[in-house]
mmCIF file of the N, C-alpha and C atoms, coordinates in Angstrom:
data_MODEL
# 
_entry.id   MODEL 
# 
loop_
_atom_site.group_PDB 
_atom_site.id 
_atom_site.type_symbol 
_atom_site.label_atom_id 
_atom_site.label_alt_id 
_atom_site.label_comp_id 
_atom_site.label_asym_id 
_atom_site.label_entity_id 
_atom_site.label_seq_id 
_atom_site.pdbx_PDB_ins_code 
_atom_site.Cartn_x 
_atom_site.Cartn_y 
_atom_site.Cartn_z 
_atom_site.occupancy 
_atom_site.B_iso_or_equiv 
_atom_site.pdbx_formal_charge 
_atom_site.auth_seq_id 
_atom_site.auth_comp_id 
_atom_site.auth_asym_id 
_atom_site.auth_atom_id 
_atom_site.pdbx_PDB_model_num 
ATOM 1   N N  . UNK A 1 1  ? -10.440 -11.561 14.246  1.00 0.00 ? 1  UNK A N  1 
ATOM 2   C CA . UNK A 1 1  ? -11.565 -10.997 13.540  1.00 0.00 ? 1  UNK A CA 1 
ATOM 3   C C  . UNK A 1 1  ? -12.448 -10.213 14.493  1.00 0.00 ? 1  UNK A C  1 
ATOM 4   N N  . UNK A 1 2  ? -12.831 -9.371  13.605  1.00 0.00 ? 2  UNK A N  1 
ATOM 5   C CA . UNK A 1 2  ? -13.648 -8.141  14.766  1.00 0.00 ? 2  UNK A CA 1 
ATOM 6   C C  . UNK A 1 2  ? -15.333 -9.145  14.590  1.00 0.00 ? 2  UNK A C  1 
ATOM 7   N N  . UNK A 1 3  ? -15.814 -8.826  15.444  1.00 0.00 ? 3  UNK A N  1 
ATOM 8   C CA . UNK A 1 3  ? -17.872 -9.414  15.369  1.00 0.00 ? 3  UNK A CA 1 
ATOM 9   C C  . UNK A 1 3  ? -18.458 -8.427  15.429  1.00 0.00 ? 3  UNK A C  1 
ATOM 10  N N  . UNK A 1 4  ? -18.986 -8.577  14.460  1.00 0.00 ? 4  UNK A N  1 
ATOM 11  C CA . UNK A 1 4  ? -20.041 -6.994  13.735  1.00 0.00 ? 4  UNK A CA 1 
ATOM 12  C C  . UNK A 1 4  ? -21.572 -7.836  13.985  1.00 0.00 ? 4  UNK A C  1 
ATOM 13  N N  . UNK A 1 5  ? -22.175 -7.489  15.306  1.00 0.00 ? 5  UNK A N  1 
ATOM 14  C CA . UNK A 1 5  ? -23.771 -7.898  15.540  1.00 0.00 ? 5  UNK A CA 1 
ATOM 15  C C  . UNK A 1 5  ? -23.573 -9.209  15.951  1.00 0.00 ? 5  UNK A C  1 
ATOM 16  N N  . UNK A 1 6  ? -24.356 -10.240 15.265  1.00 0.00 ? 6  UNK A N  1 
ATOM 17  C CA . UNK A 1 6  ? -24.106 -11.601 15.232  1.00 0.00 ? 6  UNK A CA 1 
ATOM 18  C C  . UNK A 1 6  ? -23.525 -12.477 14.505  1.00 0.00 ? 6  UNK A C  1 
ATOM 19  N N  . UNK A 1 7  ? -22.509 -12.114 13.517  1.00 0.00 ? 7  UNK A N  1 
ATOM 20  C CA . UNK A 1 7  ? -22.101 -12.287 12.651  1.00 0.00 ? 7  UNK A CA 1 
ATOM 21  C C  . UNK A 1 7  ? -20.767 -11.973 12.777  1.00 0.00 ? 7  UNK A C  1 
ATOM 22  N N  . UNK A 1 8  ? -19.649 -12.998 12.282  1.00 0.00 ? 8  UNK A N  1 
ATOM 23  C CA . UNK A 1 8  ? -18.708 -12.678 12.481  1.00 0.00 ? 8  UNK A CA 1 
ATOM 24  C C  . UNK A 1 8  ? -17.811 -11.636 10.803  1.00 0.00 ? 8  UNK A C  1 
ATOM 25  N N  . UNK A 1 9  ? -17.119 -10.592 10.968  1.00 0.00 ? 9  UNK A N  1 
ATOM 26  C CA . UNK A 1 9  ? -16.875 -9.801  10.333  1.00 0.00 ? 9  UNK A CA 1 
ATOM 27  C C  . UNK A 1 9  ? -15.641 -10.412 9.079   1.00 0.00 ? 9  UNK A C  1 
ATOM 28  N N  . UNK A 1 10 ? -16.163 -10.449 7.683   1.00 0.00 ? 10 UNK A N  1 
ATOM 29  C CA . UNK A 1 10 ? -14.887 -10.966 6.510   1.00 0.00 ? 10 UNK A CA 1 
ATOM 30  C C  . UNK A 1 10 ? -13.695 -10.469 6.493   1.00 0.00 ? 10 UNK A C  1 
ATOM 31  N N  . UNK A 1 11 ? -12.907 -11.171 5.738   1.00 0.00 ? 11 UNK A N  1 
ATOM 32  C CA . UNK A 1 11 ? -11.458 -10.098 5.345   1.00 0.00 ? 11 UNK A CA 1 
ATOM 33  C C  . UNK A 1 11 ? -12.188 -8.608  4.042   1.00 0.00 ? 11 UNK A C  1 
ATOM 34  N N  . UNK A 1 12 ? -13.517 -9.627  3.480   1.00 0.00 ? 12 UNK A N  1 
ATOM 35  C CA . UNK A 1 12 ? -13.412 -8.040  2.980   1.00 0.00 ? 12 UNK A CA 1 
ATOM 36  C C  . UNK A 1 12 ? -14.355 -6.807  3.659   1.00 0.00 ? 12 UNK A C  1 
ATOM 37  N N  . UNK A 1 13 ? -14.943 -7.091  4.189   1.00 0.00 ? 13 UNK A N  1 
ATOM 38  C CA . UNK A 1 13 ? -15.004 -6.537  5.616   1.00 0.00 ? 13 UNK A CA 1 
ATOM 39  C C  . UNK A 1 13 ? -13.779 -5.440  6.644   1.00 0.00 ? 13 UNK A C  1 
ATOM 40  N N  . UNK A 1 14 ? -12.759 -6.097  6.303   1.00 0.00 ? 14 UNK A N  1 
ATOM 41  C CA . UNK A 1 14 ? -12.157 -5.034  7.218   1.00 0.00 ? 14 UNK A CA 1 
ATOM 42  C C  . UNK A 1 14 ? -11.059 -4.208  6.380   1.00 0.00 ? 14 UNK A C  1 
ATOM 43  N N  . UNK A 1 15 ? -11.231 -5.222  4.916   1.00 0.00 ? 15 UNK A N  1 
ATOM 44  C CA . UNK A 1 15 ? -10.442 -4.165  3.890   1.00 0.00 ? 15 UNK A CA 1 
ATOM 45  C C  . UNK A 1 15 ? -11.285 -3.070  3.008   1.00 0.00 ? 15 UNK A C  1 
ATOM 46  N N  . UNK A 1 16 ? -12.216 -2.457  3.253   1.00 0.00 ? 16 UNK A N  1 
ATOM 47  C CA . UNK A 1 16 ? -12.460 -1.802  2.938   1.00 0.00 ? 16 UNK A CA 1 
ATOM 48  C C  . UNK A 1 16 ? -12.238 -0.101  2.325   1.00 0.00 ? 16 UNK A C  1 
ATOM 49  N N  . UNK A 1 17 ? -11.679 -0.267  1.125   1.00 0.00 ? 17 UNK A N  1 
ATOM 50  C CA . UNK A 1 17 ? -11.143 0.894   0.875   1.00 0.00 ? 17 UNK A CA 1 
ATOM 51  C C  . UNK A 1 17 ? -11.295 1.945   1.243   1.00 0.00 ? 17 UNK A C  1 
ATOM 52  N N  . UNK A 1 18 ? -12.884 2.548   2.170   1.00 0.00 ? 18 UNK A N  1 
ATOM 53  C CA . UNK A 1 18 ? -12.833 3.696   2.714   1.00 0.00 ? 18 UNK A CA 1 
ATOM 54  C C  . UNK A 1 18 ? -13.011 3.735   3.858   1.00 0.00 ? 18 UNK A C  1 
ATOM 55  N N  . UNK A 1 19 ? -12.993 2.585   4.489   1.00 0.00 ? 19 UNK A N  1 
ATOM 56  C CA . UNK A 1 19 ? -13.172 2.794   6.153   1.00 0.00 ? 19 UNK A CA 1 
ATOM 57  C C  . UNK A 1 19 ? -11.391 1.645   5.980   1.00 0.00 ? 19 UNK A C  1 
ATOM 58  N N  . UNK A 1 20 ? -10.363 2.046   6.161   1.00 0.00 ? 20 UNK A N  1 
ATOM 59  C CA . UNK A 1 20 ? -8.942  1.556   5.974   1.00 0.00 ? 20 UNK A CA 1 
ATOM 60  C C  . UNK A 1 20 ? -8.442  2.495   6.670   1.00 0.00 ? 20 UNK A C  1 
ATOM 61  N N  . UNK A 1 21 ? -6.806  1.943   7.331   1.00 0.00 ? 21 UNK A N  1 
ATOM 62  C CA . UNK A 1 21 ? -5.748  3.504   7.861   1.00 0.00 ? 21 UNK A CA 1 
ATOM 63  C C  . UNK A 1 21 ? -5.114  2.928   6.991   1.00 0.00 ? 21 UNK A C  1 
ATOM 64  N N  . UNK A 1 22 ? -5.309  2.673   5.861   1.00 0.00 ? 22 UNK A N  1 
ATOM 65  C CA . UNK A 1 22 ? -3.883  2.142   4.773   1.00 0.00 ? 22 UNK A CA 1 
ATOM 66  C C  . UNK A 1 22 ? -3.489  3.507   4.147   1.00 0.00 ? 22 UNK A C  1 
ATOM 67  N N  . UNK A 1 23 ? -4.319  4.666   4.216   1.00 0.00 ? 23 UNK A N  1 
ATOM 68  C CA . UNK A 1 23 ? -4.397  5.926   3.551   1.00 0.00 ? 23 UNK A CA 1 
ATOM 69  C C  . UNK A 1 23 ? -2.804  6.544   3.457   1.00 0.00 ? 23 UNK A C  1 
ATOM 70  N N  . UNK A 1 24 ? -2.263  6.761   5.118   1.00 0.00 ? 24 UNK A N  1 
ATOM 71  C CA . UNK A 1 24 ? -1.568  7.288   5.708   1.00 0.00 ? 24 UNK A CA 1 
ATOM 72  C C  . UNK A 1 24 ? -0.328  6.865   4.975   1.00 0.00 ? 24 UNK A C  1 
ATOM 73  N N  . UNK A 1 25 ? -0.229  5.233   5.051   1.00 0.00 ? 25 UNK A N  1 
ATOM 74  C CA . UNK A 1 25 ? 0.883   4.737   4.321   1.00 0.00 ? 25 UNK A CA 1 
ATOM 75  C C  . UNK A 1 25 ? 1.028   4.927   2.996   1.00 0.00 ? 25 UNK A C  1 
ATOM 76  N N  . UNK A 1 26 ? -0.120  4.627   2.163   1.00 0.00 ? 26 UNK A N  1 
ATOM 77  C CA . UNK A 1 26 ? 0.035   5.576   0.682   1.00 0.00 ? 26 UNK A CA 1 
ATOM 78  C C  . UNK A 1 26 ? 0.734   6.660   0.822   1.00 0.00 ? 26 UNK A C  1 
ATOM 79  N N  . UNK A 1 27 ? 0.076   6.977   1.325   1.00 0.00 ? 27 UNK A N  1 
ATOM 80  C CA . UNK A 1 27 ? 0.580   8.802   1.435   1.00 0.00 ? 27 UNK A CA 1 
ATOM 81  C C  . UNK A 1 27 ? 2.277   8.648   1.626   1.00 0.00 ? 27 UNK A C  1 
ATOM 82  N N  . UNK A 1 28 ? 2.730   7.911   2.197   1.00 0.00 ? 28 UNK A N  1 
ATOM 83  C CA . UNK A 1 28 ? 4.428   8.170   2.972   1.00 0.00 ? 28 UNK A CA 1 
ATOM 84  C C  . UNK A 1 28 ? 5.004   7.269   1.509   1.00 0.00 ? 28 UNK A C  1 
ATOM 85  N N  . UNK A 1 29 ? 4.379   6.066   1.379   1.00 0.00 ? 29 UNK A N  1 
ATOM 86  C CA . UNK A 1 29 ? 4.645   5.708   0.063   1.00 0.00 ? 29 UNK A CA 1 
ATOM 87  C C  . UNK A 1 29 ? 5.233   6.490   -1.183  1.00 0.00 ? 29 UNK A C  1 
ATOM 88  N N  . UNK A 1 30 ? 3.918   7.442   -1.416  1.00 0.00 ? 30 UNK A N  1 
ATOM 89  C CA . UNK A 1 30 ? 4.092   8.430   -2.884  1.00 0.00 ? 30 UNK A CA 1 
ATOM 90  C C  . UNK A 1 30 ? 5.121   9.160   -2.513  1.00 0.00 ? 30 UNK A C  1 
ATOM 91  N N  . UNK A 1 31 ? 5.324   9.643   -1.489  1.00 0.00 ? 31 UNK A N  1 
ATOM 92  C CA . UNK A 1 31 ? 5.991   10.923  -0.987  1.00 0.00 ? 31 UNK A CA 1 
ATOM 93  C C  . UNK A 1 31 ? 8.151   10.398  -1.119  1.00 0.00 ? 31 UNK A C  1 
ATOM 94  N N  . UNK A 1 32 ? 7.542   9.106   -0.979  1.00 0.00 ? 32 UNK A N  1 
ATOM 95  C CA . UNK A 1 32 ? 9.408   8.333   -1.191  1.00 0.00 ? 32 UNK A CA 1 
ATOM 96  C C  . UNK A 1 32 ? 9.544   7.803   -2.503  1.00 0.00 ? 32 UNK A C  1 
ATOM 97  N N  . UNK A 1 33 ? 8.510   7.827   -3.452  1.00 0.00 ? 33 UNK A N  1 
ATOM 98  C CA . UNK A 1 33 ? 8.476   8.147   -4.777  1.00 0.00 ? 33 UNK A CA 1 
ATOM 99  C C  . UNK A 1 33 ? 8.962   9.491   -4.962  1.00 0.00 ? 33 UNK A C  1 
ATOM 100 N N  . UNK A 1 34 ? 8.343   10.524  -4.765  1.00 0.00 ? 34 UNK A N  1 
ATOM 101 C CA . UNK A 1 34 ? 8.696   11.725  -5.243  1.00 0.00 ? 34 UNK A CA 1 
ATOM 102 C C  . UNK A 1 34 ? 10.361  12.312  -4.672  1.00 0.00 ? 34 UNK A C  1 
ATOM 103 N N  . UNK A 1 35 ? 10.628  11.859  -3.575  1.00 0.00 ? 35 UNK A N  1 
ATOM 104 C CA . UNK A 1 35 ? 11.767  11.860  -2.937  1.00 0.00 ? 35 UNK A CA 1 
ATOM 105 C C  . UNK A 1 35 ? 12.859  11.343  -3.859  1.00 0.00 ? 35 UNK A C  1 
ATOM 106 N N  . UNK A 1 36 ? 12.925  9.750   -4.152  1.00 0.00 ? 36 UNK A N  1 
ATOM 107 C CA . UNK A 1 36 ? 13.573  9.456   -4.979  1.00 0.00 ? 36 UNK A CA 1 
ATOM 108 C C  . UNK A 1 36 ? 13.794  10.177  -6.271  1.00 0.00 ? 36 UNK A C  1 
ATOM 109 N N  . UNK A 1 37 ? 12.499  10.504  -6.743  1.00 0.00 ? 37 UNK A N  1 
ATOM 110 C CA . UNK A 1 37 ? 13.004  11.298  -8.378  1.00 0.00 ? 37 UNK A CA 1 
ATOM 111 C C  . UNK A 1 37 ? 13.602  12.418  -8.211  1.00 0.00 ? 37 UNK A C  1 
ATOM 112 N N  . UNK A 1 38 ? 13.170  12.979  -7.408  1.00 0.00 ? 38 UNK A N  1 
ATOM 113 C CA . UNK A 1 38 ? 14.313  14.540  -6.910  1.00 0.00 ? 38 UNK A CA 1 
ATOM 114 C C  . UNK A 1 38 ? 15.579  14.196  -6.932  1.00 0.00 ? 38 UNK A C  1 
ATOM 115 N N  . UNK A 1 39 ? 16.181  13.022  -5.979  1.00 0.00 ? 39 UNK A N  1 
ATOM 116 C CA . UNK A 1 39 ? 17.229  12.564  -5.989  1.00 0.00 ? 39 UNK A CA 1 
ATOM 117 C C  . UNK A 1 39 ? 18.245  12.250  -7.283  1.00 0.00 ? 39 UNK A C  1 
ATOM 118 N N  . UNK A 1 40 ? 17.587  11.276  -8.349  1.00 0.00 ? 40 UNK A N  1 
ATOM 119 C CA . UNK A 1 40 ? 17.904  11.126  -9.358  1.00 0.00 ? 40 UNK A CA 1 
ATOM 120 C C  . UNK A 1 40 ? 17.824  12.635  -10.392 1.00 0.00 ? 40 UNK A C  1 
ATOM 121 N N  . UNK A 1 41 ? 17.048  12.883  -10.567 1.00 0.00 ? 41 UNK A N  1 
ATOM 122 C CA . UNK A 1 41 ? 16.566  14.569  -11.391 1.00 0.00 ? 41 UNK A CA 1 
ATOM 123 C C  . UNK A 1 41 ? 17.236  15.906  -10.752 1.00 0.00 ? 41 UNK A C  1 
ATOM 124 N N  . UNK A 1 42 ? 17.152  15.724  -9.519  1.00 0.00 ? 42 UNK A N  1 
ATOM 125 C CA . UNK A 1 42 ? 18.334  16.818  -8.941  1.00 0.00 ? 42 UNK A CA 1 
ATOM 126 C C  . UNK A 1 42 ? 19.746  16.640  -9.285  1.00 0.00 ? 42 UNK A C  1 
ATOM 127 N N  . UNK A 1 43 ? 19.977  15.959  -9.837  1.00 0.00 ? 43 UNK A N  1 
ATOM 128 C CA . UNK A 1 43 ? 21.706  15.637  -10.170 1.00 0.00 ? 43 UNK A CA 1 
ATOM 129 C C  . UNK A 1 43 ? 22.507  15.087  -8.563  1.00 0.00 ? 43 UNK A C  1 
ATOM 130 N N  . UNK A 1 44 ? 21.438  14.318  -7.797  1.00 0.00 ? 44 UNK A N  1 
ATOM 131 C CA . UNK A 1 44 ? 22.665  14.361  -6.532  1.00 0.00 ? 44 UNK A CA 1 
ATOM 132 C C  . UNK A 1 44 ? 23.072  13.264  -6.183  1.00 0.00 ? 44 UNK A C  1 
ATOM 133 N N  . UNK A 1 45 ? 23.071  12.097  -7.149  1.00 0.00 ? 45 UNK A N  1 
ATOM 134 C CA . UNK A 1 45 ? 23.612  10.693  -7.699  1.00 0.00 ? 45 UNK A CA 1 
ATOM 135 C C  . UNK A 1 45 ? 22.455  9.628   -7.564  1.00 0.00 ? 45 UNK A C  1 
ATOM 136 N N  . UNK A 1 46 ? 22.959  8.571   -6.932  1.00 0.00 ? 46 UNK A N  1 
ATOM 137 C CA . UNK A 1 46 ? 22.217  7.450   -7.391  1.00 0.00 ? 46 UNK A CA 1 
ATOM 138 C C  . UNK A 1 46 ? 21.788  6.671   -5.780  1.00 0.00 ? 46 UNK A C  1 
ATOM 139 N N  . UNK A 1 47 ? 20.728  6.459   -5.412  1.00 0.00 ? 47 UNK A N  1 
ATOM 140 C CA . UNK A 1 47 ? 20.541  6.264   -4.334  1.00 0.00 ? 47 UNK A CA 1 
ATOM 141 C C  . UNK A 1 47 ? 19.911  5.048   -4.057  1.00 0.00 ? 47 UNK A C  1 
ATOM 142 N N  . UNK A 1 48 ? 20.991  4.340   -3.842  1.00 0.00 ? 48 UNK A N  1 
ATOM 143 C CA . UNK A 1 48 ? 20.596  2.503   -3.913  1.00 0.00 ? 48 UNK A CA 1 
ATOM 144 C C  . UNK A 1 48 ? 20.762  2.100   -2.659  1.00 0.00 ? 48 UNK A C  1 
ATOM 145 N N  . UNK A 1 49 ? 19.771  1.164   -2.002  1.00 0.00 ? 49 UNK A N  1 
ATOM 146 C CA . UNK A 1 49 ? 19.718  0.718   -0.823  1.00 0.00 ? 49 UNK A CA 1 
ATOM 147 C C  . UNK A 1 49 ? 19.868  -0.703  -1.108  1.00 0.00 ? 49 UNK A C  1 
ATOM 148 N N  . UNK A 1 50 ? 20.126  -1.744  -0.267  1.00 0.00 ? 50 UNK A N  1 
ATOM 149 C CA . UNK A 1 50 ? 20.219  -2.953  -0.072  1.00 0.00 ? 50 UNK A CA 1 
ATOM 150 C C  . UNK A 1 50 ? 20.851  -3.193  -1.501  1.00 0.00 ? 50 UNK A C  1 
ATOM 151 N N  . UNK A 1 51 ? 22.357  -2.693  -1.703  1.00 0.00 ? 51 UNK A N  1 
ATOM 152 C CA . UNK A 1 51 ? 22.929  -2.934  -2.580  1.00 0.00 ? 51 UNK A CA 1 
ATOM 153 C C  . UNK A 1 51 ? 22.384  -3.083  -4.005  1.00 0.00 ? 51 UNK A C  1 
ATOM 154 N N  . UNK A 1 52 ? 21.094  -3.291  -4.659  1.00 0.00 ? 52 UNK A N  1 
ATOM 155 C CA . UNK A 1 52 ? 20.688  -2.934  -5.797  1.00 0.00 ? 52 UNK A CA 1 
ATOM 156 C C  . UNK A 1 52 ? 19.322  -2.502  -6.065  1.00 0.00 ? 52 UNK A C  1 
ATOM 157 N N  . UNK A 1 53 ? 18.575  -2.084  -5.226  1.00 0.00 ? 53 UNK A N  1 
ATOM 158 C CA . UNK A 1 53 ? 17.663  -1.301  -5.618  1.00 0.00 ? 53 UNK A CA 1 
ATOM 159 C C  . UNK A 1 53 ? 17.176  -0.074  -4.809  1.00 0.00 ? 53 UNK A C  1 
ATOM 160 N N  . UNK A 1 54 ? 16.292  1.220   -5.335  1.00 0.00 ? 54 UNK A N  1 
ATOM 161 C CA . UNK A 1 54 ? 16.361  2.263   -4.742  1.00 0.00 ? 54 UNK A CA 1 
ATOM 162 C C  . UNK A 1 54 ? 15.124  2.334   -3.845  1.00 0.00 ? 54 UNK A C  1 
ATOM 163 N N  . UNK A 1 55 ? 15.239  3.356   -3.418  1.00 0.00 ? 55 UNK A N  1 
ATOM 164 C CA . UNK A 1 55 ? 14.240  3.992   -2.300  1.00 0.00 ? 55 UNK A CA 1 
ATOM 165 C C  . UNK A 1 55 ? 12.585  4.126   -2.894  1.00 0.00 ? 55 UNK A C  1 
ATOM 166 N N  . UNK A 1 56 ? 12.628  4.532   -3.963  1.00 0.00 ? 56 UNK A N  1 
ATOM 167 C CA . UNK A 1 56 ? 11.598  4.660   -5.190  1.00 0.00 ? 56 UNK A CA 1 
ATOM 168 C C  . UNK A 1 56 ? 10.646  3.186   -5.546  1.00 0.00 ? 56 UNK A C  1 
ATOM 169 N N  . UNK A 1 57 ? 11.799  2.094   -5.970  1.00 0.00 ? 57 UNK A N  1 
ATOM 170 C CA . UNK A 1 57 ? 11.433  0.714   -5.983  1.00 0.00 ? 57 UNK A CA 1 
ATOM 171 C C  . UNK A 1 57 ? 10.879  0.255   -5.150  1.00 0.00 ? 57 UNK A C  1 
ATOM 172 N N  . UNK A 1 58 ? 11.755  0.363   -4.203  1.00 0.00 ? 58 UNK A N  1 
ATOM 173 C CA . UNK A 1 58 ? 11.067  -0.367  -2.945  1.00 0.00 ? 58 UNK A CA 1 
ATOM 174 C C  . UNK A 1 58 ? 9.708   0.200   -2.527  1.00 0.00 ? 58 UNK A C  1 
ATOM 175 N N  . UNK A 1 59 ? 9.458   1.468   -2.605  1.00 0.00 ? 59 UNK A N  1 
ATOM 176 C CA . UNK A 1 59 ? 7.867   2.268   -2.189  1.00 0.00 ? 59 UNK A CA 1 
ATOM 177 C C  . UNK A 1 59 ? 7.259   1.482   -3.280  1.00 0.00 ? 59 UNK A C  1 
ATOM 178 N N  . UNK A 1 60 ? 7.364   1.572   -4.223  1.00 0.00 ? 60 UNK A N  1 
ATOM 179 C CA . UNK A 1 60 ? 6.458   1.124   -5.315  1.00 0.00 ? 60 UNK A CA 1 
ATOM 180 C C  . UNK A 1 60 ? 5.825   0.036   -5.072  1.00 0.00 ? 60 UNK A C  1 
ATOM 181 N N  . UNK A 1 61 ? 6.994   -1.148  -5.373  1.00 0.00 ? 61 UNK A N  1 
ATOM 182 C CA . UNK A 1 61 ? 6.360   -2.236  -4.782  1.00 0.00 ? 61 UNK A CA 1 
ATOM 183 C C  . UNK A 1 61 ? 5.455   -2.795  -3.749  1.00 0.00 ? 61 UNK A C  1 
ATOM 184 N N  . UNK A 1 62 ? 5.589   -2.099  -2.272  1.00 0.00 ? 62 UNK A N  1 
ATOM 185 C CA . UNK A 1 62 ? 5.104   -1.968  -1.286  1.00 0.00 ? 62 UNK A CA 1 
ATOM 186 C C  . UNK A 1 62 ? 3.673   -1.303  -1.668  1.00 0.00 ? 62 UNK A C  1 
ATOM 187 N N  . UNK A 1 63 ? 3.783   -0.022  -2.534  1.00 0.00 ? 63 UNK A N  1 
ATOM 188 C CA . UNK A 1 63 ? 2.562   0.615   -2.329  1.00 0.00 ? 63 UNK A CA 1 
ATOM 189 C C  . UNK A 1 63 ? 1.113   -0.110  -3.439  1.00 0.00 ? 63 UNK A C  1 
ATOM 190 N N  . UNK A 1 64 ? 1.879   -1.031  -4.380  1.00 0.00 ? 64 UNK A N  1 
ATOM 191 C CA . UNK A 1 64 ? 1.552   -2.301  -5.168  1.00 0.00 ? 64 UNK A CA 1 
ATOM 192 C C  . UNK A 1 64 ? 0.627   -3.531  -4.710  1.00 0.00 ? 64 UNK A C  1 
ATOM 193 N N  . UNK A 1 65 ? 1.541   -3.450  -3.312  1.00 0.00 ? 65 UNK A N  1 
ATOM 194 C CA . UNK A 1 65 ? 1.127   -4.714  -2.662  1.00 0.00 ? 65 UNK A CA 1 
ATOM 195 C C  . UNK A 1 65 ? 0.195   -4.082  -1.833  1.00 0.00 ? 65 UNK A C  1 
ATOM 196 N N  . UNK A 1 66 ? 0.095   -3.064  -1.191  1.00 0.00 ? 66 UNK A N  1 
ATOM 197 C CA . UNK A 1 66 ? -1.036  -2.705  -0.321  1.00 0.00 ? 66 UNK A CA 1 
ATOM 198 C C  . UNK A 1 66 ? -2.339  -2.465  -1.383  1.00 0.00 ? 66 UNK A C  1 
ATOM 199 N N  . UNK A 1 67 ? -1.946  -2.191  -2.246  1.00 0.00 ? 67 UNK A N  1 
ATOM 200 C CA . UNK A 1 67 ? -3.391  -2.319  -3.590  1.00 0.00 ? 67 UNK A CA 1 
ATOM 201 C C  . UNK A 1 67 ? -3.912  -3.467  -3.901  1.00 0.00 ? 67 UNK A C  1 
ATOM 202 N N  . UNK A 1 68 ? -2.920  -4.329  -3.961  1.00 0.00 ? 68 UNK A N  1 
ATOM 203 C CA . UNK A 1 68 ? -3.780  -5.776  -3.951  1.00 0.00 ? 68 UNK A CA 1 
ATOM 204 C C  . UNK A 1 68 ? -3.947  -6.279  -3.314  1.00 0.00 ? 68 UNK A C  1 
ATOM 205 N N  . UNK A 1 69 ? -4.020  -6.109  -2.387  1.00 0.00 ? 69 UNK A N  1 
ATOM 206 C CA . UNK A 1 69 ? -4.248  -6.627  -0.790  1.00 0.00 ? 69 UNK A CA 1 
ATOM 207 C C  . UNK A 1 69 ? -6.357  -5.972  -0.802  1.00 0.00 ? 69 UNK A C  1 
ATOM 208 N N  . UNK A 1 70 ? -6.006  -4.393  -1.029  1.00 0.00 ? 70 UNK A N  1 
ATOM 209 C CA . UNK A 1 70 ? -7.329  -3.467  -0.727  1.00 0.00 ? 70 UNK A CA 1 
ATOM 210 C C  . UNK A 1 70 ? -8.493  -4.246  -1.851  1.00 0.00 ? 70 UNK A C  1 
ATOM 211 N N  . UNK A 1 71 ? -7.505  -4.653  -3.438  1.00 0.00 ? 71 UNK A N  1 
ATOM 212 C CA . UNK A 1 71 ? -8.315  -4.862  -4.437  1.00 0.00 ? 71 UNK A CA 1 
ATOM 213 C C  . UNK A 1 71 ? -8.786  -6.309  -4.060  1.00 0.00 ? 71 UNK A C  1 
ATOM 214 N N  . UNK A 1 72 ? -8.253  -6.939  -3.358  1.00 0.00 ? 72 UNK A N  1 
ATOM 215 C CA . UNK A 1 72 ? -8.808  -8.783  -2.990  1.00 0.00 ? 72 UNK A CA 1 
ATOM 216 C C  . UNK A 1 72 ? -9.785  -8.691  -1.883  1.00 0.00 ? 72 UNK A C  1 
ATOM 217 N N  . UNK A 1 73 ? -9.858  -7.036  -0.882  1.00 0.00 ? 73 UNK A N  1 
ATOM 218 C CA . UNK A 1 73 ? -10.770 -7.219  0.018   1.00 0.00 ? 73 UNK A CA 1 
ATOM 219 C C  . UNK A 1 73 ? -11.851 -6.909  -0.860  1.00 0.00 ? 73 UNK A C  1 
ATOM 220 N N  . UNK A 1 74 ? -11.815 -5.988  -1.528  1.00 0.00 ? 74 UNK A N  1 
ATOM 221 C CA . UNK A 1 74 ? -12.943 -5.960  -2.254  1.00 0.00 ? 74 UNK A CA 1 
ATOM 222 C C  . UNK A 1 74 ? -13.794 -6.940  -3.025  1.00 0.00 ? 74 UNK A C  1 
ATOM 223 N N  . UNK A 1 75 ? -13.387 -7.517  -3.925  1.00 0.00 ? 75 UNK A N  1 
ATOM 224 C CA . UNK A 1 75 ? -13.374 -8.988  -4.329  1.00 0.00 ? 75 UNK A CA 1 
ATOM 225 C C  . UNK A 1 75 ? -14.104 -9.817  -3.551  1.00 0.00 ? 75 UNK A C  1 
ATOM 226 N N  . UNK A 1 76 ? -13.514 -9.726  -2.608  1.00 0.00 ? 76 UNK A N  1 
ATOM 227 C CA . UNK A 1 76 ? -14.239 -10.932 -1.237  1.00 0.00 ? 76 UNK A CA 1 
ATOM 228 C C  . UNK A 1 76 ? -15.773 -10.472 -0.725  1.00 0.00 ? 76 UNK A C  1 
ATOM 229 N N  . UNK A 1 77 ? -15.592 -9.367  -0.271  1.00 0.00 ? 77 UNK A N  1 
ATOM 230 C CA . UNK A 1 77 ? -16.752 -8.478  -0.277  1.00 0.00 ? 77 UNK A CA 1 
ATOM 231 C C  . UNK A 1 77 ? -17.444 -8.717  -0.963  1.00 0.00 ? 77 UNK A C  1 
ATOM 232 N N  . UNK A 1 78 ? -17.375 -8.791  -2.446  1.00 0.00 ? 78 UNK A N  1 
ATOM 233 C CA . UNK A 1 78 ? -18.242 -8.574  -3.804  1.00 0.00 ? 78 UNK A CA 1 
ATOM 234 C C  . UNK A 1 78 ? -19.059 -10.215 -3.717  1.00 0.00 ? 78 UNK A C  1 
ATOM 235 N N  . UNK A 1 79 ? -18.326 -11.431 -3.423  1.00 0.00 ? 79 UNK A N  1 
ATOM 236 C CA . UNK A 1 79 ? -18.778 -12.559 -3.715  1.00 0.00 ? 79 UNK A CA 1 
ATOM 237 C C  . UNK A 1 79 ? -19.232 -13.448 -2.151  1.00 0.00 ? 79 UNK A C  1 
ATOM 238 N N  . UNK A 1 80 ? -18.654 -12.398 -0.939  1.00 0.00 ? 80 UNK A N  1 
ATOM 239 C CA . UNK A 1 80 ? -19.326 -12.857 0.008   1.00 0.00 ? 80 UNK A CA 1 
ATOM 240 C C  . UNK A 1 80 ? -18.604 -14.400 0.651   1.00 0.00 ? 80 UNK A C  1 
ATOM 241 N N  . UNK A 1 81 ? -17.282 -14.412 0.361   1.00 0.00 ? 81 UNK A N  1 
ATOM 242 C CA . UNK A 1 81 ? -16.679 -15.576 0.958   1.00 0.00 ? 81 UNK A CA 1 
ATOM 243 C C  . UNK A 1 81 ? -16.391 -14.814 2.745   1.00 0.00 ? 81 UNK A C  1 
# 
C-alpha cells in the first residue's frame, strides 16, 4: 500500500477510475475484440485458442474483470472501508 500524508492509502484509493494505467489495457482489450470480428466477418475462418474459445472471448472476459475490479474500487471509496 502506497501512504498518502498520514494515512495509509485504500484499495479504493488506488483504483480509481481516473488516476488508473488500466486505460492502456482496455484499449489492447477492445482492439482484440475488433480483431476477432474481422476474423470471423472477413471470411478467414474460425479462430479458436486453447482448443475452445476465441481471441474475442477471452478479451472480453478479461476486459469484464478489469471493470469489476475498477467498479469495487469505487464502491470502497464510496463507503470508506
Amino acid at each position: 500500500m502506497v501512504q498518502t500524508g498520514d494515512r495509509r492509502s485504500t484499495l479504493g484509493d488506488n483504483l480509481q477510475p481516473r488516476s488508473n494505467s488500466l486505460n492502456l489495457i482496455r484499449l489492447l482489450l477492445a482492439s482484440a475484440v475488433v480483431f476477432s470480428h474481422a476474423i470471423t466477418l472477413g471470411g478467414y475462418g474460425n479462430e479458436l485458442i486453447l482448443g475452445c474459445t476465441s481471441l474475442g472471448s477471452l478479451a472480453v472476459f478479461c476486459f469484464f474483470g478489469i471493470r469489476g475490479c475498477l467498479i469495487a474500487g469505487r464502491a470502497l471509496s464510496l463507503i470508506h472501508i
